[in-house]
C-alpha positions in Angstrom: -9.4 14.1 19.5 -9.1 11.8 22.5 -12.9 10.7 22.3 -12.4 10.1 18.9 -9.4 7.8 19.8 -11.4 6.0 22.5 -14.2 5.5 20.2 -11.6 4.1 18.0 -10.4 5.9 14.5 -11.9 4.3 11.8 -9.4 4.8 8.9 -11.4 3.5 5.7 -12.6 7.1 5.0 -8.9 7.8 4.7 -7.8 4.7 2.7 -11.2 5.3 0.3 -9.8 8.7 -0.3 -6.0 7.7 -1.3 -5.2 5.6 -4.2 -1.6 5.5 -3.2 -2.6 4.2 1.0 -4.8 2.1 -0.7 -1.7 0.3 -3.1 0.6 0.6 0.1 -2.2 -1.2 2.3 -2.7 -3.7 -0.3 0.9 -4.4 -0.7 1.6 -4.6 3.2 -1.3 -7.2 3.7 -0.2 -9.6 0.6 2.7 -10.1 1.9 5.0 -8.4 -0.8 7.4 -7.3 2.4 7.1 -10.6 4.0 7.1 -14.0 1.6 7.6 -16.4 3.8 5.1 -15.0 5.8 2.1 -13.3 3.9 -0.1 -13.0 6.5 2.8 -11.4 8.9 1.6 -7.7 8.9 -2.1 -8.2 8.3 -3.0 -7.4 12.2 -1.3 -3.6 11.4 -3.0 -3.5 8.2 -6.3 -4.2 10.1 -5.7 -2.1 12.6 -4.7 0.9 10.7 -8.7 0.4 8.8 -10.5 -0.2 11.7 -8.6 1.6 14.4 -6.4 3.9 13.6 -5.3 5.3 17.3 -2.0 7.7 15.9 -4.0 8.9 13.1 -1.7 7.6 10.5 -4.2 7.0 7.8 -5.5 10.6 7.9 -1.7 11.8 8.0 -0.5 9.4 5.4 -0.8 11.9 1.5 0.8 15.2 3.7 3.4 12.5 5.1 4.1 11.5 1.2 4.2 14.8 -0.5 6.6 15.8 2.3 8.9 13.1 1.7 8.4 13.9 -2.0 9.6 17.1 -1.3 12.2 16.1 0.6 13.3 13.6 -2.3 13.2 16.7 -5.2 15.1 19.0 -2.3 18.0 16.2 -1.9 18.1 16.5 -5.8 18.6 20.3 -6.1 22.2 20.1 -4.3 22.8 23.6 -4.2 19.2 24.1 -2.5 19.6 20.8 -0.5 23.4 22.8 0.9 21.8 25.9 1.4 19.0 24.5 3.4 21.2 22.3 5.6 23.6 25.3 6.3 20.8 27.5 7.5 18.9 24.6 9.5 22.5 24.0 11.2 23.3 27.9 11.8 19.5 28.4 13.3 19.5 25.7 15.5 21.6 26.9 18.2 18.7 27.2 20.5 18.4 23.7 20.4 21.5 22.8 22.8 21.7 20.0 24.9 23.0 22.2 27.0 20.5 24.5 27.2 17.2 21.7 27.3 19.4 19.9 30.7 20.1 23.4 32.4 16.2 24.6 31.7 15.3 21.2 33.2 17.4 21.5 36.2 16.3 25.0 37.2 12.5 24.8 35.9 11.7 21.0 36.2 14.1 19.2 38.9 14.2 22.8 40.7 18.0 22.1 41.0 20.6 25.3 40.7 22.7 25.5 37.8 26.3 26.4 37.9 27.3 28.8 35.2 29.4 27.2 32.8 33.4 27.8 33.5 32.6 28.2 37.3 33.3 24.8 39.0 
């Protein structure tokens, strides 16, 4: 991946293959988002064709059809609940606490107190 990126990431093959990057593409450069300046995001436009470095072309149908997903999820409340109740109740090992404290012992090599203890 990182020659790739060096050689730079040309992202037409990508934009050829999606009708709906293309339409967002074409948008972006015309100006729609930016009237009083229609030329204001034609550098990213460019860059994303000729050299995509993040890979945001290739990325950019499984991005949308996430985000669709997303969209029909937020609609279905009951599933939309049910999913945020178990993503909340399952990430515990997430902790703050926890990331700081692995940090400090594997990282920073620092000793960590036990919590309640001084």
């Amino acid at each position: 991946m990182e020659a790739h990126r060096r050689q730079g990431i040309d992202g037409r093959a990508a934009i050829e293959r999606s009708v709906k990057l293309a339409e967002v593409l074409d948008a972006i450069g015309s100006g729609v988002f930016s009237p009083d300046e229609p030329d204001r995001y034609r550098g990213l436009v460019d860059m994303l064709t000729h050299n995509d470095y993040f890979l945001v072309t290739a990325d950019f149908d499984s991005y949308f059809e996430t985000q669709r997903s997303v969209f029909r999820r937020w609609r279905d409340k009951h599933a939309w609940w049910q999913a945020a109740a178990l993503n909340t109740a399952h990430m515990g090992w997430f902790s703050s606490d926890r990331t700081i404290s692995e940090y400090a012992e594997e990282i920073w090599d620092v000793p960590v107190r036990a919590p309640g203890r001084g």
